[in-house]
C-alpha positions in Angstrom: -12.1 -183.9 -128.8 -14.5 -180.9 -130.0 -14.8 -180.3 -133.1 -14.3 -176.2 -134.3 -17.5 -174.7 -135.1 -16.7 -173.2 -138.4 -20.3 -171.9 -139.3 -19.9 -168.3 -140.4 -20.4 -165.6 -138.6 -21.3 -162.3 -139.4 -22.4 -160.0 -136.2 -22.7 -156.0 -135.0 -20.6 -155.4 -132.3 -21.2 -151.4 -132.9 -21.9 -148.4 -134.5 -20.5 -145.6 -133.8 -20.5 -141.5 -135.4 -16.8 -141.2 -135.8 -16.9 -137.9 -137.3 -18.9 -134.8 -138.0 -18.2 -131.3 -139.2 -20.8 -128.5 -140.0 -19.9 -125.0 -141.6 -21.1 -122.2 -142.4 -18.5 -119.9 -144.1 -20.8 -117.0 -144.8 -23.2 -116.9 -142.6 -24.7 -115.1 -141.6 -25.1 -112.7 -144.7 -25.8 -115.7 -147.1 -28.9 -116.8 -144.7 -30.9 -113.6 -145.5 -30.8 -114.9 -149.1 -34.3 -116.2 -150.5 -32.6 -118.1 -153.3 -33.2 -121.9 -153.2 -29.4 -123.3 -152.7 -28.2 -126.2 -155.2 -27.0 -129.4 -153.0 -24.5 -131.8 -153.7 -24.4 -134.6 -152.3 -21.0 -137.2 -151.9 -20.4 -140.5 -150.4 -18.4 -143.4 -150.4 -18.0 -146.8 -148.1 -14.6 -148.1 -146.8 -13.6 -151.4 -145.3 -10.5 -151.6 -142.8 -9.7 -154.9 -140.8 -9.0 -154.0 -137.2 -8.2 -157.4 -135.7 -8.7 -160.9 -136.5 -12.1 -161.5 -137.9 -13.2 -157.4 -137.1 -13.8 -154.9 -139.8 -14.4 -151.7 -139.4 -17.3 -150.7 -142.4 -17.4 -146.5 -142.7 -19.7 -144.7 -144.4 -18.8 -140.9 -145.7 -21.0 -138.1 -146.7 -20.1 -134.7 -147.5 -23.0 -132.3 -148.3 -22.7 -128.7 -150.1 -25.0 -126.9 -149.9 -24.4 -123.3 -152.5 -26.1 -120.0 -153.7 -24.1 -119.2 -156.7 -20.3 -119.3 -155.5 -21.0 -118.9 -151.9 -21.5 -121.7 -149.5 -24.6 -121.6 -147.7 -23.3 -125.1 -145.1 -20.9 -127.7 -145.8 -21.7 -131.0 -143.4 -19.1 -133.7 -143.7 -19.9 -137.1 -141.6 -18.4 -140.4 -141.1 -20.6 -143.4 -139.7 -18.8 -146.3 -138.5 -19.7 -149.8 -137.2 -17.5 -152.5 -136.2 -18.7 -156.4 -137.4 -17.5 -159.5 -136.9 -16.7 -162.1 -139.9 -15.9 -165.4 -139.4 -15.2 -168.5 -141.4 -16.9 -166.6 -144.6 -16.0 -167.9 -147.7 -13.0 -165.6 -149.1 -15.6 -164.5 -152.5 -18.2 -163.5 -151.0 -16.4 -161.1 -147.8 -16.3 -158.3 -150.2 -19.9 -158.6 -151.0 -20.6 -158.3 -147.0 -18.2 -155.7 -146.6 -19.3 -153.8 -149.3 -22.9 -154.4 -149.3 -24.1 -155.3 -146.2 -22.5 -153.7 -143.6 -23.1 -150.1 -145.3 -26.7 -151.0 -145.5 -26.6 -151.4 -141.6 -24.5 -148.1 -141.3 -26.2 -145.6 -143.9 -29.4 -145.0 -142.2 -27.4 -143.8 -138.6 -25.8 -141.6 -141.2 -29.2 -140.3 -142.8 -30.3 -139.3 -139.6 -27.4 -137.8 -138.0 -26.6 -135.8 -141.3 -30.6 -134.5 -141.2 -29.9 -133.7 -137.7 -27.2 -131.6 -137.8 -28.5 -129.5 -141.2 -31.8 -129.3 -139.1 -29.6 -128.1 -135.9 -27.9 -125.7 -137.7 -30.9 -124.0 -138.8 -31.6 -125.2 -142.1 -34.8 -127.4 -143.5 -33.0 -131.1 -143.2 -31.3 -132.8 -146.1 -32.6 -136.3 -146.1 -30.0 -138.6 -147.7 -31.8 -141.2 -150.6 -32.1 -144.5 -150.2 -28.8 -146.2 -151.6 -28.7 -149.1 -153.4 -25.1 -150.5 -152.7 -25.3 -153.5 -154.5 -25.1 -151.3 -157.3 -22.7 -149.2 -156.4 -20.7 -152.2 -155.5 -20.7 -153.8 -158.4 -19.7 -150.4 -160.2 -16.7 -149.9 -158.1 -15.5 -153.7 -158.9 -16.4 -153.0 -162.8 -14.4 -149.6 -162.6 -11.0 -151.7 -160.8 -12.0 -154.3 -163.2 -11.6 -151.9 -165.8 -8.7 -150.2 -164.6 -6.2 -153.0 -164.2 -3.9 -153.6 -167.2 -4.2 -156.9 -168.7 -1.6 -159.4 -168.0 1.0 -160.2 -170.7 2.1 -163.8 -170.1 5.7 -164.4 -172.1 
């Protein structure tokens, strides 16, 4: 009789651009403006199991570009990858999930949002680096933090 093989895995089946959106409310009035636009830049990373052992890892930007009150682009984007995990120690899958896989993700997002800015007719946003251990361990400090303690009668 075999024996399983219950080495973990941890594998990229695919990444995928679910989503992307590019406006441009007020154009094209607000392009013959020579003011430098302020940009704001949003993202976050969710984790949603889509079958036994597959995870779909998603990584969101939203960027905002403004002059004053006035939108000069907006450019929302979702990147998306599917990975396997298997026979991973329960502890450490929200690490991978929250770590590693947008690591693998984020830079199909930095290009595709530079793209699209670029496309649109702008000078590209490029996305920084993004350290997501960090912002990891943030996110578990602020649930941390939010959870009321437990009163044991």
């Amino acid at each position: 009789m075999a024996e399983a093989n219950l080495d973990p895995v941890f594998q990229i089946q695919r990444v995928y651009l679910k989503d992307m959106s590019l406006e441009q409310p007020n154009s094209p009035e607000i392009l013959l403006n020579q003011e430098q636009p302020a940009v704001d830049i949003q993202l976050g990373v969710d984790a949603t199991p889509v079958a036994e052992g597959l995870f779909e890892v998603s990584v969101t930007a939203t960027v905002q570009a403004k002059i004053g009150d006035k939108t000069v682009f907006l450019v929302e984007a979702k990147q998306a990858g599917i990975f396997e995990l298997r026979n991973m120690p329960q502890e450490q899958m929200g690490a991978v999930l929250g770590i590693a896989c947008p690591q693998i993700v984020y830079p199909y997002l930095r290009g595709n949002v530079a793209d699209v800015i670029q496309r649109g007719g702008f000078p590209p946003v490029h996305l920084a680096e993004i350290n997501f251990q960090a912002m990891y361990e943030q996110q578990q400090a602020e649930a941390a933090a939010a959870t009321p303690p437990q009163i044991i009668v």
